[in-house]
matplotlib code that plots the C-alpha trace (Angstrom):
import matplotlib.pyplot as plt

x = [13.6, 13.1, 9.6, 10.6, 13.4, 10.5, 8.3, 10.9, 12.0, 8.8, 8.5, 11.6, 10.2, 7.0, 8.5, 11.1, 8.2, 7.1, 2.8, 1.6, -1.6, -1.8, -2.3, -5.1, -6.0, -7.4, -11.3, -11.0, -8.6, -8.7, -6.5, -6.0, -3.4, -1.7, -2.4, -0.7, 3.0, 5.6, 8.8, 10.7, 13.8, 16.1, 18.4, 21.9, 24.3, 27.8, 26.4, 25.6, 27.7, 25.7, 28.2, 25.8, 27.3, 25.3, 27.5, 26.8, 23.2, 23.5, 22.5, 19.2, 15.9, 14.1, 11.0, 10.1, 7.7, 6.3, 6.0, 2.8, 1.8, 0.6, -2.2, -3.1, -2.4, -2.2, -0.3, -0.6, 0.7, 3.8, 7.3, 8.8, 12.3, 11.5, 10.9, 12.0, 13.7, 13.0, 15.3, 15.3, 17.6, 17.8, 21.0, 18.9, 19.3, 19.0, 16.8, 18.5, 17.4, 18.2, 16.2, 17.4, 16.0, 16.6, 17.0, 19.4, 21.9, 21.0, 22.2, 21.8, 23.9, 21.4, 18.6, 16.8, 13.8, 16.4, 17.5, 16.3, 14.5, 13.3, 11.1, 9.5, 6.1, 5.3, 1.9, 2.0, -1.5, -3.8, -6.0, -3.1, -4.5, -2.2, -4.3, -3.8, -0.5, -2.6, -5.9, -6.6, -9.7, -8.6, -7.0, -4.0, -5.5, -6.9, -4.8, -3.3, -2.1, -5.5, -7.7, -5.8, -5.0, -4.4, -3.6, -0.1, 2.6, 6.4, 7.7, 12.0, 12.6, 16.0, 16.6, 20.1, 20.6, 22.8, 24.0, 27.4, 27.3, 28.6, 28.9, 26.5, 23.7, 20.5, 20.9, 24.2, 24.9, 24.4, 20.3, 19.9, 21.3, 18.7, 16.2, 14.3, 14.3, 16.2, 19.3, 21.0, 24.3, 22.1, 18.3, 17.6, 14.9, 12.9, 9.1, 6.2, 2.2, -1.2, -2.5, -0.4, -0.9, -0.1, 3.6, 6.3, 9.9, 10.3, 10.4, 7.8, 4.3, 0.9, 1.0, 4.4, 7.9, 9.7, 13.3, 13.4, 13.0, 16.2, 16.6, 17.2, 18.1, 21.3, 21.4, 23.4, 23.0, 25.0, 24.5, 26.1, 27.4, 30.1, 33.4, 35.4, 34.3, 35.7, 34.2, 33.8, 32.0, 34.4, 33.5, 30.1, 28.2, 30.1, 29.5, 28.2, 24.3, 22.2, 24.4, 21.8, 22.1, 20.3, 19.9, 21.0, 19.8, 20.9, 19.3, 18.8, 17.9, 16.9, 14.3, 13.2, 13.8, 14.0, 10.0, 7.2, 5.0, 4.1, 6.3, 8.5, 7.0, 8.3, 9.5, 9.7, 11.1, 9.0, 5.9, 4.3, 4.1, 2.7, 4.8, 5.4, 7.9, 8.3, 9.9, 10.5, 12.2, 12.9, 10.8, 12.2, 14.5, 11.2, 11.6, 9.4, 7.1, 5.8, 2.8, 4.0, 6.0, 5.5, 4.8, 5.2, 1.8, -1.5, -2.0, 0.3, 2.8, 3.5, 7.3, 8.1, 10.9, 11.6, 13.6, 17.0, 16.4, 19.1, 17.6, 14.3, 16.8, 18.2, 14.6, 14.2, 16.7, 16.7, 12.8, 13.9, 16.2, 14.0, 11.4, 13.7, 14.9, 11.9, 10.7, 14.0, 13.1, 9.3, 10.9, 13.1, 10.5, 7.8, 10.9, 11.3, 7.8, 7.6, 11.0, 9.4, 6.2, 7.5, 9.6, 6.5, 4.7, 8.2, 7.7, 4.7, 4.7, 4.9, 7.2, 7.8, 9.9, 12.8, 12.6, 15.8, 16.8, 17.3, 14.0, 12.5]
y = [12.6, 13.1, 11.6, 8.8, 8.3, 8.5, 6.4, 4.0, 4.5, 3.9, 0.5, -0.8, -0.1, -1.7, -4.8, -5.2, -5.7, -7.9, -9.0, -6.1, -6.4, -9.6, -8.4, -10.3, -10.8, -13.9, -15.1, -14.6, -11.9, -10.6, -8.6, -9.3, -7.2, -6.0, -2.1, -1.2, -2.8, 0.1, 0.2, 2.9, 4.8, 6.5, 8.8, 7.1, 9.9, 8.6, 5.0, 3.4, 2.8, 1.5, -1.4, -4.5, -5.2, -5.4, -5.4, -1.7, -2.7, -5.8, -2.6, -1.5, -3.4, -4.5, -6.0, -9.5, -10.5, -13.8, -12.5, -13.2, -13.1, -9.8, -10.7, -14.1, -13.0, -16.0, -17.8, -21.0, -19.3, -17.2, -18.0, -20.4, -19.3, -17.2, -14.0, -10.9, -8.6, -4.8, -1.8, 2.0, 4.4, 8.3, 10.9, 14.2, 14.4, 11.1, 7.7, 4.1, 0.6, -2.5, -5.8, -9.0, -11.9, -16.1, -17.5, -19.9, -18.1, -17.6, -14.9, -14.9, -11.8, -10.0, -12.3, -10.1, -12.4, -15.2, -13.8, -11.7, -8.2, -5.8, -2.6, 0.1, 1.3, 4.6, 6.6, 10.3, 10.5, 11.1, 8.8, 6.1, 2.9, 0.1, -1.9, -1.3, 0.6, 3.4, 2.4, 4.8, 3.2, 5.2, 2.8, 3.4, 4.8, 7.7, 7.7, 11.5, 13.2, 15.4, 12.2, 10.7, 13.3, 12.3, 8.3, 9.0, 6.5, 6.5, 3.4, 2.3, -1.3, -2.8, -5.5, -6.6, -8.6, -6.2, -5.2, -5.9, -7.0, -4.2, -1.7, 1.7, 1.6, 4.0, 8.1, 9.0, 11.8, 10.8, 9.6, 12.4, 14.8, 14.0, 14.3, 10.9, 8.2, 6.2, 3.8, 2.3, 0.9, -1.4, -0.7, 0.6, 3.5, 5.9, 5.6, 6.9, 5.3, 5.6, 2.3, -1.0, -0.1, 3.4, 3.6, 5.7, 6.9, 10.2, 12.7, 11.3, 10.4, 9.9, 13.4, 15.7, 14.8, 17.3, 17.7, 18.4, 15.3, 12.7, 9.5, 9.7, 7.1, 4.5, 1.3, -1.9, -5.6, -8.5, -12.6, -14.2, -17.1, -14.6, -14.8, -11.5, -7.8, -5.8, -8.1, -6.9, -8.0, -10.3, -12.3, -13.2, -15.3, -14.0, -16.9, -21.1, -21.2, -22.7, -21.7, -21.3, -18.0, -14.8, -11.5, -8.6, -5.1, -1.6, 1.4, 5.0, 8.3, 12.3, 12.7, 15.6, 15.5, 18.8, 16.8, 19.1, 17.1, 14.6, 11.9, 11.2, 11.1, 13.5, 12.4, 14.4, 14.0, 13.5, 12.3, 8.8, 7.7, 4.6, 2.1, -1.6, -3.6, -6.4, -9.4, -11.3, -14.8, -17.5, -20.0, -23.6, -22.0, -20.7, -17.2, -14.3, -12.0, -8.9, -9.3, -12.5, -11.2, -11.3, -8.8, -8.0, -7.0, -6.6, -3.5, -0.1, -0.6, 2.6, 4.0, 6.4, 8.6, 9.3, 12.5, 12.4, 10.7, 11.9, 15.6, 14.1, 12.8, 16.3, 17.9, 14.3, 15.5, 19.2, 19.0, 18.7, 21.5, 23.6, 22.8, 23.0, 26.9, 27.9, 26.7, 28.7, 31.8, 31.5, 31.2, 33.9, 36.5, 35.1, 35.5, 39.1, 40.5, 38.6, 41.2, 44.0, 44.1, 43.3, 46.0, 48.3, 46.7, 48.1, 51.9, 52.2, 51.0, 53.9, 55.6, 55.5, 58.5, 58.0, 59.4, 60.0, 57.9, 61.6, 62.4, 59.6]
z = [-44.4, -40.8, -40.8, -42.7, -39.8, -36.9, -39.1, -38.5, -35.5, -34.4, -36.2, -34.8, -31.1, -31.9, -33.5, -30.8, -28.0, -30.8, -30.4, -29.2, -31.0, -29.7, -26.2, -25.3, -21.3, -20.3, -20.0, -16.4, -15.6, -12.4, -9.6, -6.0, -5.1, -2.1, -2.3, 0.9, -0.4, -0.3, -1.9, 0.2, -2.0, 1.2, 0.7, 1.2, -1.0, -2.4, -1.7, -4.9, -8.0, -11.5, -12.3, -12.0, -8.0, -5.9, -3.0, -2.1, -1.8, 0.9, 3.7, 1.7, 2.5, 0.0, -1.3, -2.9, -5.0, -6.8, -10.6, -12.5, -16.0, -16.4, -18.9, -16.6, -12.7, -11.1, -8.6, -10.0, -13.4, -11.1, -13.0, -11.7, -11.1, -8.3, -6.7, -8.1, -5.0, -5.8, -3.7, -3.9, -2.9, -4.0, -3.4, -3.3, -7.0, -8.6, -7.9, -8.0, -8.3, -8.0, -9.5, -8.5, -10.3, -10.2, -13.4, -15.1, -17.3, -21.1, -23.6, -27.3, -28.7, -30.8, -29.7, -27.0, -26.9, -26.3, -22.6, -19.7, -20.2, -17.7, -17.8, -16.0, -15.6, -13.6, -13.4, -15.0, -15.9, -12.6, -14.7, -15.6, -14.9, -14.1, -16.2, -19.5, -19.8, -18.8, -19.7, -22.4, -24.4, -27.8, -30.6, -32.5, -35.2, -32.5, -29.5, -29.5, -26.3, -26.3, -26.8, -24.1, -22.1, -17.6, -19.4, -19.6, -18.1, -18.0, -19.2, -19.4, -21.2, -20.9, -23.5, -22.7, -26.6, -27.5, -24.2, -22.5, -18.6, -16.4, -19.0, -18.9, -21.3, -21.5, -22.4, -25.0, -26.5, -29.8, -29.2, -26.9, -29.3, -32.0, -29.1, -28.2, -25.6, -27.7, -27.3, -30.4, -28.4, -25.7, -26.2, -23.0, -24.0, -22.4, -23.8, -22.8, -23.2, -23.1, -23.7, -24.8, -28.7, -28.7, -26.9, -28.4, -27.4, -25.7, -28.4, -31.0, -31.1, -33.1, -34.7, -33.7, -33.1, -30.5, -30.7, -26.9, -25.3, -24.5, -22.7, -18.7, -17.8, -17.1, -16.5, -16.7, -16.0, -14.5, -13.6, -10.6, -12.6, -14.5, -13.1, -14.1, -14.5, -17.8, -20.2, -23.8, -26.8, -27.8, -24.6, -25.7, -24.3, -21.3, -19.0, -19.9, -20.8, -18.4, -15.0, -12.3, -10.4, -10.2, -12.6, -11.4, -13.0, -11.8, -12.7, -12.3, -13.2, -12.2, -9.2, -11.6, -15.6, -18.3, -19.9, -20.6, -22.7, -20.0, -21.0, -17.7, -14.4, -11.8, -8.1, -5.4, -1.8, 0.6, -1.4, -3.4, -6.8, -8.6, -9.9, -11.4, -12.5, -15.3, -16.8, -19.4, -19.7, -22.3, -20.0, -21.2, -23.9, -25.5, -26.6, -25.2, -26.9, -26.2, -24.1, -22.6, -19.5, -15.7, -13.4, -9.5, -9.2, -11.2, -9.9, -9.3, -6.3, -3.8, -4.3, -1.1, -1.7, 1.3, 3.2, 4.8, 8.4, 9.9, 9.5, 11.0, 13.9, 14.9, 14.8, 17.2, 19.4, 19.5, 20.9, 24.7, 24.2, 22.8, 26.0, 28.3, 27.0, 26.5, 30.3, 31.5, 29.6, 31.2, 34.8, 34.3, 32.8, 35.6, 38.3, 36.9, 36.9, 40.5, 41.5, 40.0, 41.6, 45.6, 45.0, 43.5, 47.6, 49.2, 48.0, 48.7, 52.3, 54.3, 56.5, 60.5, 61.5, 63.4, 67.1, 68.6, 72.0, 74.0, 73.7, 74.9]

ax = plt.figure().add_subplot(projection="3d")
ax.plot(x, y, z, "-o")
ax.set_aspect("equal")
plt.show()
């Protein structure tokens, strides 16, 4: 019974990205990419509130890019909508972002290739290629986490068809509890990949299912062109088709996650990892399939998480005080060794004996 509920878990996730053995790269695919482009995550605690505002984000910097098909990367190919603005911010203990995104309103309830979708891509794998999900050259008849092995990418896919603006999607108790990356309420899943045909939720793959493994993350999604937060489902479509404004998805999830079968990348303060970002969009009302979405680079973008600056600051400011102690405890020891040896000349100078006036 439970591999028959895998088997189809597993199905469902393949058929939801929909074409993935259709994922073809043009003739002439090629990557110029800007390797030195950092996306720096501060750490700003109690700032940040996953609601879909993005009001508490207007003091963040950010970085825009033109999005490109990811299987044709080129400019004269970008979506035209325009550029997708990517932030990070971290708390000590968990990571946030923030994707802002032009594009004229559309939502089909239950139609996720009929509106916006968004997803993840970090590097576990020291091998993980940017290129190929991973870039492992095994089919799916043979991709295994041994055959693999150092290929392995983190991967989180928002499809917001099912999913209410504002509301929290992502991990629940009742996914979590049966121990995958899944997300039966708003499809925002936690997967993991080593090539674009062999991707799987956390918690099953080729061979072995572990119970261990749940969905990290949270998100939630918004559009500038709806007028009133605490919408439910009765409110769909939520806003008129076709408004122009921008996207707005909100996201985050642990620095460091309970994973040991190298199926969630790890960040750590103070240090890099490789990441991308994609899209997908019902370009002319046209819907999307699964190898047909944009990305913000063809190659792995640099995500700094980065430490508290205002520790850096008082290390700043405490140097001259440091210098100038340590000058005053080298005077005073010089001063003393100075005070002990005049006296050690003094003692040893010798006597003149008195000669009393009478006797002169």
């Amino acid at each position: 019974m439970l591999g028959g509920v895998c088997a189809l878990v597993t199905i469902l996730i393949l058929a939801q990205s929909t074409s993935l053995n259709s994922h073809h790269e043009a003739a002439d695919w090629s990557c110029n990419s800007k390797t030195d482009i950092h996306i720096q995550a501060h750490f700003n605690p109690g700032r940040i509130t996953l609601d879909g505002q993005v009001d508490d984000w207007k003091d963040i910097d950010g970085s825009a890019f033109s999005i490109l098909p990811a299987l044709d990367p080129h400019a004269d190919k970008a979506y035209n909508g325009g550029k997708m603005n990517v932030k990070a911010s971290h708390d000590g203990k968990e990571v946030f972002f923030v994707l802002q995104v032009d594009g004229d309103y559309t939502y089909s309830e239950g139609y996720s290739n009929k509106t916006a979708s968004v997803a993840f891509m970090f590097q576990i794998g020291e091998n993980a290629t940017y290129h190929r999900m991973g870039g492992c050259e095994e089919g799916p008849d043979a991709c295994t986490n041994k055959s693999c092995k150092g290929h392995e990418v983190d991967l989180m896919h928002f499809s917001i068809g099912k999913a209410i603006p504002g509301r929290l999607y992502g991990g629940n108790l009742v996914d979590n509890s049966e121990g995958n990356g899944g997300d039966r309420f708003g499809h925002l899943v936690d997967l993991y990949c080593w090539n674009p045909h062999c991707r799987y939720l956390d918690g099953y793959g080729p061979s072995v299912n572990d119970t261990s493994a749940q969905n990290d993350w949270k998100g939630t999604w918004w559009h500038s062109s709806l007028t009133h937060s605490g919408v439910v489902k009765d409110d769909s479509p939520y806003s008129s088709s076709n408004q122009s404004g921008a996207y707005y998805f909100e996201f985050s999830r642990p620095l460091r996650t309970m994973d040991h079968l190298q199926q969630d990348a790890q960040f750590t303060i103070g240090k890099t990892s490789k990441m991308s970002v994609a899209f997908w969009y019902p370009v002319h009302g046209k819907p999307w399939h699964g190898s047909g979405h944009f990305s913000i680079s063809c190659d792995w973008i640099l995500l700094d998480i980065l430490p508290d600056s205002s520790e850096l600051t008082k290390v700043s400011q405490g140097s001259p005080w440091d210098a100038a102690t340590a000058f005053s405890l080298l005077f005073s020891v010089v001063a003393f060794c100075i005070s002990i040896f005049v006296g050690h000349r003094v003692s040893r100078t010798k006597n003149i004996p008195f000669t009393p006036m009478n006797n002169l």
